[in-house]
ZATORDO-516853 format. One record per residue (C-alpha): x, y, z. Coordinates in Angstrom, 2 decimals, m for minus. Each point is the difference from the previous one (the first is absolute). Layout:
rec c1:X; c2:Y; c3:Z
...
***
This chain:
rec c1:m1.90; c2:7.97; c3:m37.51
rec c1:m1.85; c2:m3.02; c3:1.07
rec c1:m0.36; c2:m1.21; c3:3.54
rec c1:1.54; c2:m3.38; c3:m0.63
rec c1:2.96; c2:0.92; c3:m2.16
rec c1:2.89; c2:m1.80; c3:0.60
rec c1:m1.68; c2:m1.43; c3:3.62
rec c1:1.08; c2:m3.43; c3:1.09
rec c1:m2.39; c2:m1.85; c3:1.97
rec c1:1.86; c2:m2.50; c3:2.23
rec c1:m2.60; c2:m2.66; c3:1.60
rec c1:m0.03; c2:m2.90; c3:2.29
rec c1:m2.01; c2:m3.22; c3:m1.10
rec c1:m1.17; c2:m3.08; c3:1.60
rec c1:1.97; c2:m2.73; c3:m1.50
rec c1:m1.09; c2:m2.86; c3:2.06
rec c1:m2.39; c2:m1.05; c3:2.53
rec c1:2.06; c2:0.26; c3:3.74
rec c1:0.22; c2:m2.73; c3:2.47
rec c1:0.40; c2:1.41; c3:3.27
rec c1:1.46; c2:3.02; c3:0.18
rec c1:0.45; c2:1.80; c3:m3.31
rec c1:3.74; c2:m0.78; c3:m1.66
rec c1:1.90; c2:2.44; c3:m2.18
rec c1:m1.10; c2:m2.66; c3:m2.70
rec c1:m3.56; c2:0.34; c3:0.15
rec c1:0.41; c2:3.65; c3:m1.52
rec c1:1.64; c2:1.17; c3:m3.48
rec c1:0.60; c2:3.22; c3:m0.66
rec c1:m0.34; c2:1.85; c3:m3.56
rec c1:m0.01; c2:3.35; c3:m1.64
rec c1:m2.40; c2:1.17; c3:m2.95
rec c1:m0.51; c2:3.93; c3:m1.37
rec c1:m2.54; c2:1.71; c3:0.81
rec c1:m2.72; c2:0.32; c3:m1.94
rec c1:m2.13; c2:3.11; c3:m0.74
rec c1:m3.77; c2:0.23; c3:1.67
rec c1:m2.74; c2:m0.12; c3:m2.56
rec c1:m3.24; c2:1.35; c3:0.18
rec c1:m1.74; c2:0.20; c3:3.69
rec c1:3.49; c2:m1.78; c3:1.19
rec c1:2.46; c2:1.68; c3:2.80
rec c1:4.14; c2:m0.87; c3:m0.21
rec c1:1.03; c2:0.29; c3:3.95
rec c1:2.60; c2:m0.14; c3:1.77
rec c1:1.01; c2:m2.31; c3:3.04
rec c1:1.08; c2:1.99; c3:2.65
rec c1:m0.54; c2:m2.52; c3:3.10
rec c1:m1.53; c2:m3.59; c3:0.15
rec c1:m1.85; c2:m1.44; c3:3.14
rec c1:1.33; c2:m3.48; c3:0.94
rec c1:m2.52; c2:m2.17; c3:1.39
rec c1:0.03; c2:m3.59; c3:2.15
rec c1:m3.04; c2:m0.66; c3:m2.40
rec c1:2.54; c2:m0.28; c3:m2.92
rec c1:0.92; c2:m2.94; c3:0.81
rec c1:m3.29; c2:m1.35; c3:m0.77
rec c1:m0.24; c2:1.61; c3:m2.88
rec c1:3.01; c2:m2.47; c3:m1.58
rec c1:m1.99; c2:m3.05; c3:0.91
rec c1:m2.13; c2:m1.81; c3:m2.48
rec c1:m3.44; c2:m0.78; c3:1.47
rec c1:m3.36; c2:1.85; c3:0.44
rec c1:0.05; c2:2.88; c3:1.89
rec c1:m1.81; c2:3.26; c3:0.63
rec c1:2.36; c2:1.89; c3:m3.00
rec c1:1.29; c2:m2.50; c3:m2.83
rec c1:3.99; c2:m1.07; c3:0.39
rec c1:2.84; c2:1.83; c3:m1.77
rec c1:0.75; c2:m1.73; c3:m2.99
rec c1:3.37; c2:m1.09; c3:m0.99
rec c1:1.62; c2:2.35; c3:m2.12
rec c1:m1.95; c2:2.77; c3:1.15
rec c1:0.89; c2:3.09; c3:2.09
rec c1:m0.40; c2:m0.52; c3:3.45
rec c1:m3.02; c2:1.70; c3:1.27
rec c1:0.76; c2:2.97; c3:2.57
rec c1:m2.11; c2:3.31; c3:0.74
rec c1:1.95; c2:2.96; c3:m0.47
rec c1:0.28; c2:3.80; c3:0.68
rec c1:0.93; c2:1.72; c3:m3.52
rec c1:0.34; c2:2.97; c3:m2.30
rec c1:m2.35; c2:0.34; c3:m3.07
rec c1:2.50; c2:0.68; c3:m2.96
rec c1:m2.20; c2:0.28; c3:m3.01
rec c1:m4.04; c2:m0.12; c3:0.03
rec c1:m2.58; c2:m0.40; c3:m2.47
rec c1:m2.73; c2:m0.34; c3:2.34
rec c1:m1.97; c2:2.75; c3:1.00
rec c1:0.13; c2:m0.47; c3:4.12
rec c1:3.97; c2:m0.53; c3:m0.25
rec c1:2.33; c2:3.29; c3:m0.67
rec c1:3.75; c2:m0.25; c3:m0.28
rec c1:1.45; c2:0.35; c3:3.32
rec c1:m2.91; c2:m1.58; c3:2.27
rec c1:0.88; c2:m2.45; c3:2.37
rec c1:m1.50; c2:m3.36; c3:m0.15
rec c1:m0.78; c2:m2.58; c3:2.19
rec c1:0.14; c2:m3.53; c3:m2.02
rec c1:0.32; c2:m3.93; c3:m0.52
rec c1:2.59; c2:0.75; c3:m2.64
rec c1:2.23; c2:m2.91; c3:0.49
rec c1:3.91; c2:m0.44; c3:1.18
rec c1:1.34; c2:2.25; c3:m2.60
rec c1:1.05; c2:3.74; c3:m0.80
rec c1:m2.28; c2:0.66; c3:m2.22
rec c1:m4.06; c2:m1.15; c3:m1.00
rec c1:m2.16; c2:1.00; c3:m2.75
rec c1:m3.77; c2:m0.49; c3:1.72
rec c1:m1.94; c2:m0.06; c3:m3.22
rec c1:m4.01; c2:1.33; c3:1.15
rec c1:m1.71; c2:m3.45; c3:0.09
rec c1:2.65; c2:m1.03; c3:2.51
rec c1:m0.45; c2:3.23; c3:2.26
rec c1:m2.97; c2:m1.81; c3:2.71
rec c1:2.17; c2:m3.11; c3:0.52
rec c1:3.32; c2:1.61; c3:m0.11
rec c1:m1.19; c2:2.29; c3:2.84
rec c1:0.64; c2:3.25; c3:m1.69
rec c1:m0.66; c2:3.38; c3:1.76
rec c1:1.83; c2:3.25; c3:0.66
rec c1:1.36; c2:0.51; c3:3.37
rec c1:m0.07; c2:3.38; c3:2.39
rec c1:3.59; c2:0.49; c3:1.27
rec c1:m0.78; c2:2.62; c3:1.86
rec c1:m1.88; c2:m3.07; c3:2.15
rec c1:3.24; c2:m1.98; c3:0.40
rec c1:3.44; c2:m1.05; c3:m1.36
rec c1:0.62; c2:m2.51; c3:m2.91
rec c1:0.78; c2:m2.26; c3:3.02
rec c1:m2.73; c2:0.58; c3:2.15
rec c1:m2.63; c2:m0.69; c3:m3.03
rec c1:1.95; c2:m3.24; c3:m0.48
rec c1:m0.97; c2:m0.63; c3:3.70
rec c1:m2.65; c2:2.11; c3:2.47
rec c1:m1.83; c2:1.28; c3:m3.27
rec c1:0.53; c2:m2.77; c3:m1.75
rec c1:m1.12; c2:m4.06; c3:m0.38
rec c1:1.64; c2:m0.67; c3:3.69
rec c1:m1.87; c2:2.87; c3:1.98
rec c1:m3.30; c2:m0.93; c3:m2.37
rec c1:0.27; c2:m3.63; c3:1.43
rec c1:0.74; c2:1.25; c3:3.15
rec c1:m3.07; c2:2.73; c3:0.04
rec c1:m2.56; c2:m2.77; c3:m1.46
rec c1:1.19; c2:m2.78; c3:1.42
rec c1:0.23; c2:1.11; c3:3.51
rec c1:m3.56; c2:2.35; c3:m0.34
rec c1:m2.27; c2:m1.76; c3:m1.75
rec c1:1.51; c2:m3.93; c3:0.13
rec c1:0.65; c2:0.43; c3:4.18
rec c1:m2.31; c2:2.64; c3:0.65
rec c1:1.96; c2:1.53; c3:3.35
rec c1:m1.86; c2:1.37; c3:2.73
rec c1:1.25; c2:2.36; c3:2.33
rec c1:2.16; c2:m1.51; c3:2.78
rec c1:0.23; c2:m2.72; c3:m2.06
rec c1:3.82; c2:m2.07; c3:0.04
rec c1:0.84; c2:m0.31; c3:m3.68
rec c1:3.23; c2:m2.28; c3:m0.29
rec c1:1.60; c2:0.09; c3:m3.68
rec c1:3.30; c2:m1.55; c3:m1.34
rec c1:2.51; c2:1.15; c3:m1.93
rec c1:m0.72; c2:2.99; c3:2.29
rec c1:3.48; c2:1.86; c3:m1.72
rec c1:m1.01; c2:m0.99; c3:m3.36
rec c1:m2.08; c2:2.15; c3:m2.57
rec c1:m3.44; c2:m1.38; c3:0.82
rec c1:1.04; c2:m0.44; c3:3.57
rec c1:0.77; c2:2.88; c3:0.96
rec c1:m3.22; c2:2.12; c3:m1.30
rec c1:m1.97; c2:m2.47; c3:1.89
rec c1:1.56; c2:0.69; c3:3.42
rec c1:m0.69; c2:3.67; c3:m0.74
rec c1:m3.32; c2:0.11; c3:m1.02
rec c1:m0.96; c2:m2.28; c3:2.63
rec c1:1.15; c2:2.61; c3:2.62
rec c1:m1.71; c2:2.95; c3:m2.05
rec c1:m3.18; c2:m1.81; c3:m0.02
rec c1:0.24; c2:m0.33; c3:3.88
rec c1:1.72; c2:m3.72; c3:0.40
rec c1:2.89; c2:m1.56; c3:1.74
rec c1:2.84; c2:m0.81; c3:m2.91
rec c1:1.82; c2:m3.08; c3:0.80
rec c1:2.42; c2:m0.61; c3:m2.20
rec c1:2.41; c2:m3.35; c3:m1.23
rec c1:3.34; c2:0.50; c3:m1.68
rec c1:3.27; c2:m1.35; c3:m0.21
rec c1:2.68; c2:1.85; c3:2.07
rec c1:0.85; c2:2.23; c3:2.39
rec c1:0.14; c2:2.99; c3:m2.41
rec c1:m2.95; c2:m0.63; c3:m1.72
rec c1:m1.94; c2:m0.80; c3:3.20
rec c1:1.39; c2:3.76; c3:1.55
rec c1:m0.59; c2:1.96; c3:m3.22
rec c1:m3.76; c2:m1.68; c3:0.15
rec c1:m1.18; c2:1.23; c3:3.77
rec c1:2.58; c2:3.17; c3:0.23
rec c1:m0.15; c2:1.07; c3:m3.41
rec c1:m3.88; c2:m1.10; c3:m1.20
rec c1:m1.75; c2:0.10; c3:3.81
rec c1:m1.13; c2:m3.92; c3:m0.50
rec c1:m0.45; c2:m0.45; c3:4.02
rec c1:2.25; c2:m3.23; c3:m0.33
rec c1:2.07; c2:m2.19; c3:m2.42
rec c1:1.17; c2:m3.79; c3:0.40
rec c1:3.34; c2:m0.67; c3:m1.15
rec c1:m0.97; c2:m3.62; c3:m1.89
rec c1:4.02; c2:m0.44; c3:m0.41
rec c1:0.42; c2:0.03; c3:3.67
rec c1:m2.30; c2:m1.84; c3:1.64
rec c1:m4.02; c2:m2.05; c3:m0.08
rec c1:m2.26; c2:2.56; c3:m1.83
rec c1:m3.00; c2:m1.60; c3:2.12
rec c1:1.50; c2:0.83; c3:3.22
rec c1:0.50; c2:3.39; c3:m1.82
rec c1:m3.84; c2:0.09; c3:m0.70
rec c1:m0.73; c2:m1.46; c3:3.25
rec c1:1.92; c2:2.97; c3:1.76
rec c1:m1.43; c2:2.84; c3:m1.98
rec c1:m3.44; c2:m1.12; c3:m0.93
rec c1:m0.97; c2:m0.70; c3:3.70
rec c1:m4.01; c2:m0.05; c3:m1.19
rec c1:0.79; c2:m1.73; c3:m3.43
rec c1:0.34; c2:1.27; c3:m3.26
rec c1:m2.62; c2:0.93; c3:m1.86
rec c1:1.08; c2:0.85; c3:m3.86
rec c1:3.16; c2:m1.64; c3:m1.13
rec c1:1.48; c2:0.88; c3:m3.39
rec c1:2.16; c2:m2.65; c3:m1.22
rec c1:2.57; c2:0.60; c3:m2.62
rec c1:2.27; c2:m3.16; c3:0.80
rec c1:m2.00; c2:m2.77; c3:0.74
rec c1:1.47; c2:m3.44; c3:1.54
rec c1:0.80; c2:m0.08; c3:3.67
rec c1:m0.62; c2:3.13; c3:1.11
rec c1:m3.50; c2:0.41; c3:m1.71
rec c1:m0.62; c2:m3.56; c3:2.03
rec c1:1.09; c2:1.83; c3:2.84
rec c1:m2.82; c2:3.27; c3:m0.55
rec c1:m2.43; c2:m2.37; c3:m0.38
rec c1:0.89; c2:m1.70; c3:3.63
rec c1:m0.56; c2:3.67; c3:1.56
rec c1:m3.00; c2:0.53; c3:m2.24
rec c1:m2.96; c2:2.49; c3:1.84
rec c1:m3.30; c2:m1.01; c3:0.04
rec c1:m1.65; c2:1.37; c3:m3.47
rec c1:3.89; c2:0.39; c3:m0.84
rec c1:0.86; c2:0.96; c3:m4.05
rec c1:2.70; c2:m0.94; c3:m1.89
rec c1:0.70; c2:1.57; c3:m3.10
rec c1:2.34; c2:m2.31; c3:m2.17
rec c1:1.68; c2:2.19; c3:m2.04
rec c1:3.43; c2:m1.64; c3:m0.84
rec c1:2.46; c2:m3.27; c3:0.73
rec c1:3.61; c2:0.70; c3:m0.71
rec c1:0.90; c2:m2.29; c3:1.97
rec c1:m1.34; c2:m2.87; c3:m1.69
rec c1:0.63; c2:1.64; c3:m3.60
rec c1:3.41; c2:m1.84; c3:m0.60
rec c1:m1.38; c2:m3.70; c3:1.17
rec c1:1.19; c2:m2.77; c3:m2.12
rec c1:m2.35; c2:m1.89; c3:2.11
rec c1:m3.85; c2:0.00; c3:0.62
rec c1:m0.91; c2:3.75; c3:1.74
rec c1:m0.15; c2:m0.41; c3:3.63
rec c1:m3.62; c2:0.78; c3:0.87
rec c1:m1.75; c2:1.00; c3:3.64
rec c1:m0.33; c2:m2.58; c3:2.41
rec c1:m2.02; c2:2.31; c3:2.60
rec c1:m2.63; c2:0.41; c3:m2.22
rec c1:m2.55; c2:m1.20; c3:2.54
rec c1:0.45; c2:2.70; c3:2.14
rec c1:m1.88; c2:2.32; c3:m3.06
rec c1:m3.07; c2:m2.76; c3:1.92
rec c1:0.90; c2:0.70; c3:3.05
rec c1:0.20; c2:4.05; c3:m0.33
rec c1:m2.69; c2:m0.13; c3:m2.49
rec c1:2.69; c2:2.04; c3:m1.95
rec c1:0.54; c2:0.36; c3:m3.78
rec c1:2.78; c2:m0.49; c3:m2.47
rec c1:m0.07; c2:1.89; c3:m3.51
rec c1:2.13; c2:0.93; c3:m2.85
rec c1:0.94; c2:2.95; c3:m1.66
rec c1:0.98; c2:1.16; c3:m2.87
rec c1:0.62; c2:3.94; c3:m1.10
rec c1:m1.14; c2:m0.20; c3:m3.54
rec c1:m3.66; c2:m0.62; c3:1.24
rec c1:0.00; c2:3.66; c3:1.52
rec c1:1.27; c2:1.63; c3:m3.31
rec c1:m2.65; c2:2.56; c3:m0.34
rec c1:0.19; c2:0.79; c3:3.56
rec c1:3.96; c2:1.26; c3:m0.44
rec c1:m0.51; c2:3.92; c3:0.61
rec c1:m2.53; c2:m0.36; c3:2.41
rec c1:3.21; c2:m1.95; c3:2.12
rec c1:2.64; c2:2.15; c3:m1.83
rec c1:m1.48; c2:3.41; c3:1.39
rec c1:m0.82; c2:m1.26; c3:3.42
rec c1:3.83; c2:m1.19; c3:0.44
rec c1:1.59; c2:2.61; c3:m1.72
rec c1:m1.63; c2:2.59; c3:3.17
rec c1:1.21; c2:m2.46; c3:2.42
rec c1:4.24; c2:0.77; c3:m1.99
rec c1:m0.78; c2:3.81; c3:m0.15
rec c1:m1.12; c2:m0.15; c3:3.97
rec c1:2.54; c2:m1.53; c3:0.95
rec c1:m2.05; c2:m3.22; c3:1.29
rec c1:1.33; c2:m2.51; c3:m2.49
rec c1:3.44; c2:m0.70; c3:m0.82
rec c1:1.34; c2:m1.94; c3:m3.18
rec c1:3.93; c2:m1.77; c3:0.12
rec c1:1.02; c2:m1.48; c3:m3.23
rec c1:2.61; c2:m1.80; c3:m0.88
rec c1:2.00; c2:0.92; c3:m3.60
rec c1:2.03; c2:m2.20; c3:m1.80
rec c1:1.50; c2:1.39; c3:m3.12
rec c1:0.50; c2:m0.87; c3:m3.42
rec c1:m2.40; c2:m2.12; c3:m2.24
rec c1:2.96; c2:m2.95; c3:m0.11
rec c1:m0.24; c2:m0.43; c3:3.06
rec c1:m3.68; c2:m1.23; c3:0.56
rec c1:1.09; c2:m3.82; c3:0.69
rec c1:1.72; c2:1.13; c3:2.74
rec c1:m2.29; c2:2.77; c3:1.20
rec c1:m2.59; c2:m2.51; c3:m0.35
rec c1:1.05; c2:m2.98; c3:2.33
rec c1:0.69; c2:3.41; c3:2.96
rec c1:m4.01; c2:m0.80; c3:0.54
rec c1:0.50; c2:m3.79; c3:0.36
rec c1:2.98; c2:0.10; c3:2.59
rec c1:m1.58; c2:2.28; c3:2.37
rec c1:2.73; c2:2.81; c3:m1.27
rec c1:m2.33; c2:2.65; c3:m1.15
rec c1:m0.50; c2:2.92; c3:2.57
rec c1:m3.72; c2:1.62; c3:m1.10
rec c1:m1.19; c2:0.29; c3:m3.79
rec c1:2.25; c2:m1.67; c3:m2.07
rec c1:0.49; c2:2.24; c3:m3.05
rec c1:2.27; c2:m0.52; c3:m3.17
rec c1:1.18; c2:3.30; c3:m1.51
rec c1:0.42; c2:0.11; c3:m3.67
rec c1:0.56; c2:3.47; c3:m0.62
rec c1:0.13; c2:3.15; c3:1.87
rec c1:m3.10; c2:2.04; c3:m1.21
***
């Protein structure tokens, strides 16, 4: 019996370009049958998807470091999944995958699409499904690159990131601390803010909801901060900048909270004080660091089997409910890696 026999594959698809946040309109949703995998092709299965802030770039028309989502195609999502049939020679039946395979139950990754769809078998004894959506996965490589070799800590350094309960967030805070640094973090609630310093040893967290995040920075950064990963942008990346060290490093890395705009993105306006600190500013982006993947992967997969590094994700179920799940990332409502669960493995 084939693989594919009698398999439905039910998908989610752009439909039109959002403005502001994403509307159950801007997404259709079909069903096709799956088809077999020819020759040096893998059929796999969706177990888990990885829902990103960058997706919401990703529906915007423009130039950008990865080209847009085009309308009627399936919304582009990494994923954690089951290899059903294989007619490749590193893929058996049974392996589990880690891939870009799209918002959808199913994917045939034909063998010319294998290096961009990000194709490669997975160790579970190294982690859950969840955690290689997360820790082990594109947020903890961002987080791992981005903080090491972007802000280049020192020890007794302050590193300050935001989104501090989030999936990039939080693997900052902790590798900050195992590389000898003080872990500030930024986050929205009590809860979040608790889970961050009781749960994940950051040394502090400012609750952004309840008060001014620069008197935050002002009270736990006595001597200044001197790397500050941003993943939010707007007012309280203006307000890192103000507490800037000197030779200070920011490591831009996201700006959800200028993703929805209808209007022109709010940029810094305390730019100057990268003059005054003689600091620096610089982007990031994960893809750059592809070939570099297991060198991070084994490194942070000791820190989960010592103990030292702990991954929270946050699982939404059922492929229908991605429009939804999605918008969790844009209110502030998701609590750690936000994970959509297709099917149980």
């Amino acid at each position: 019996m084939s693989a594919s026999q009698d398999l439905t594959n039910r998908q989610v698809r752009l439909a039109r370009r959002p403005v502001g946040l994403p509307q159950a309109d801007d997404w259709s949703f079909t069903t096709e049958t799956v088809r077999e995998p020819g020759e040096g092709a893998v059929l796999v299965k969706t177990l888990a998807l990885s829902l990103e802030p960058a997706m919401r770039g990703w529906m915007n028309e423009g130039r950008s470091y990865i080209e847009p989502v085009g309308i009627g195609e399936v919304m582009r999502a990494g994923a954690i999944g089951r290899v059903m049939a294989s007619l490749h020679p590193r893929f058996r039946e049974g392996d589990l995958v880690s891939a870009m395979t799209g918002v959808q139950e199913y994917a045939v990754i034909e063998e010319a699409q294998m290096r961009k769809a990000g194709l490669f078998a997975i160790d579970p004894g190294a982690g859950s499904v969840t955690q290689w959506l997360n820790v082990l996965g594109m947020p903890g490589m961002t987080a791992y690159f981005g903080l090491l070799d972007v802000g280049q800590p020192r020890e007794g350094d302050t590193v300050v990131v935001s989104g501090a309960a989030g999936a990039v967030g939080q693997t900052v805070g902790q590798l900050a601390k195992i590389k000898g640094c003080r872990a500030v973090g930024i986050a929205g609630g009590p809860a979040k803010c608790d889970w961050v310093v009781n749960e994940l040893g950051f040394d502090a967290c400012i609750d952004y909801k309840a008060g001014s995040v620069r008197d935050g920075l002002k009270a736990h950064c006595p001597k200044g901060v001197d790397v500050y990963f941003d993943n939010v942008g707007g007012e309280i990346l203006d307000a890192a900048l103000a507490k800037l060290a000197r030779g200070g490093r920011i490591v831009i890395c996201g700006a959800i909270s200028q993703y929805n705009n209808t209007g022109p993105m709010q940029g810094p306006k305390n730019y100057m004080s990268l003059l005054v600190n003689r600091a620096r500013m610089q982007g990031m982006v994960v893809f750059d660091y592809a070939e570099r993947f297991p060198q991070a992967v084994a490194e942070l997969a000791g820190y989960l089997r010592e103990g030292r590094l702990k991954s929270r994700e946050d699982v939404v179920h059922g492929i229908e409910n991605f429009p939804h799940a999605l918008l969790k990332l844009f209110r502030g409502e998701n609590f750690g890696k936000l994970v959509l669960e297709v099917t149980s493995a």
